[in-house]
C-alpha angles and dihedrals in degrees: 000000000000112000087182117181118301113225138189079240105040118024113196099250089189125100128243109236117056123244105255086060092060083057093057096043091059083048099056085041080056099047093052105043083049077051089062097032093063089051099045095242100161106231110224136170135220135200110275086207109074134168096230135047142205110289085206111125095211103058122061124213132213123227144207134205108223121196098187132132098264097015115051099147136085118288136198133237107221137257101204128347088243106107094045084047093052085055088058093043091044075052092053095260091155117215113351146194141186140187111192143141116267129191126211116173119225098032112107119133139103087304105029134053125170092249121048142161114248132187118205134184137185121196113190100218101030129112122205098258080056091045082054092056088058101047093049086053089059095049089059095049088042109040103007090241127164119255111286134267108231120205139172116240078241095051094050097048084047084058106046110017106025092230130126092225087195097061100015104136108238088247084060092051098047085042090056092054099051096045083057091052088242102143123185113244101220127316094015133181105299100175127075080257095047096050089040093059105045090046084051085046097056112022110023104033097058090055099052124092103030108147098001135018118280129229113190117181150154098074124197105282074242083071104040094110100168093354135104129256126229112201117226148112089321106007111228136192113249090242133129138179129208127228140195124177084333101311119124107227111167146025124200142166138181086246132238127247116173102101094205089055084044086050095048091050089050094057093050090050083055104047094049089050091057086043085060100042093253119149113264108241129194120275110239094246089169082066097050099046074053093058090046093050085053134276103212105233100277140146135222156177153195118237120194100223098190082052094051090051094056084057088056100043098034088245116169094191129050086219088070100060098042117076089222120019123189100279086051098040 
């Protein structure tokens, strides 16, 4: 479909994606909730609105000032529903899914927009090499893909770069990168993380997938974000990520469940974002008291659906599978 020129004079009314595509996206909605159905995975929602927001330093909330009776703050659009669906499985919800909208400033591109549509899942029980075989049974239904590759973060490194991401020196790092043409555009990652993500970014991630979707887990202990850590020589975070044709889809973790260990990571988050000049946000301290109360042993992950649907479609630009993007929104 046309995205013809916006002016100050004739905005493009039209949306983006044609029409035969939003059918295809509520296909796609109806396909997976029929996926969770069948397994009795119980489908919630969740407010979009929350006092707290994400710690993380690499993704950027938007807020919102409320003037309510009860409620008169700033509140947060969310980044993702996980913090208010630990609460209902804390509760006893059981297994548990969600499709909902999620909104994350500063992305914007041909594979990112603010505002996106997520689906999420929790299975008490489940690790996450059992939360993998899910997910892999859903990419066959879905996409008809063959069954997945798994490989460690280390095993993948290994591959494609000939690093051992868990003991590489920072000179190496930095090294790599410069030996790959990849430069830093002002005030880059100065830190072993920092320098491991963006060569995963650039040189690992477009390679993963092709074929067959990718799983890719086991993540430095540095990376573990909400997931567990298993100890060990080296310790890793019980994480994974998903891949297909180069496209990162998903994001999981054995998640973690001791409030006090959830606490600490939050604080850190906190102290490096100062450190950066990032603004200080509250600590989700509803999800806390939750962990205290008791989160069963499950795993989880968040799935991006209008990714998942360019998959589908053979779509190269997120604009062409929503219906109004940003700029047309």
């Amino acid at each position: 479909m046309s995205r013809g020129p916006r002016s100050s004079t004739e905005l493009d009314w039209r949306p983006s994606a044609s029409l035969e595509t939003l059918r295809r996206r509520a296909e796609l909605l109806a396909r997976l909730r029929g996926f969770f159905a069948a397994r009795g995975v119980l489908e919630v929602e969740t407010p979009l609105l929350q006092a707290a927001t994400v710690t993380d330093l690499h993704l950027h909330s938007l807020s919102v000032p409320l003037d309510v009776p009860l409620a008169s703050r700033r509140m947060y659009l969310q980044t993702s529903p996980e913090y208010a669906m630990k609460r209902l499985l804390a509760a006893g919800s059981g297994a548990i899914y969600q499709i909902c909208k999620a909104f994350r400033d500063g992305e914007a591109g041909s594979s990112h927009n603010p505002e996106f549509t997520m689906l999420e899942w929790y299975r008490p029980g489940f690790d996450h090499h059992a939360l993998m075989d899910e997910i892999d049974e859903l990419l066959v239904e879905v996409l008809g893909a063959s069954a997945a590759e798994r490989s460690t973060y280390g095993e993948v490194f290994e591959r494609h770069l000939g690093i051992d991401p868990h003991r590489v020196s920072l000179d190496h790092l930095e090294r790599a990168a410069a030996e790959r043409g990849i430069e830093l555009a002002g005030a880059g990652p100065a830190d072993r993380d920092g320098w491991l993500q963006l060569l995963m970014s650039c040189v690992i991630e477009p390679r993963l997938g092709r074929g067959r979707p990718s799983f890719v887990f086991d993540f430095p202990a540095s990376q573990a974000a909400l997931a567990r850590l298993r100890l060990g020589d080296p310790p890793v975070a019980e994480r994974f990520e998903v891949y297909v044709e180069g496209v990162e889809l998903a994001n999981g973790f054995h998640e973690l469940a001791d409030a006090s260990e959830q606490r600490r990571r939050f604080e850190a988050d906190l102290a490096q974002r100062r450190a950066c000049g990032l603004d200080d946000v509250p600590i989700d301290e509803r999800l806390l008291a939750a962990l205290e109360a008791g989160l069963p042993d499950c795993a989880g992950v968040a799935f991006g659906v209008d990714r998942l649907l360019m998959l589908v479609t053979g779509a190269e630009d997120l604009r062409d599978v929503v219906s109004f993007p940003i700029d047309r929104a």
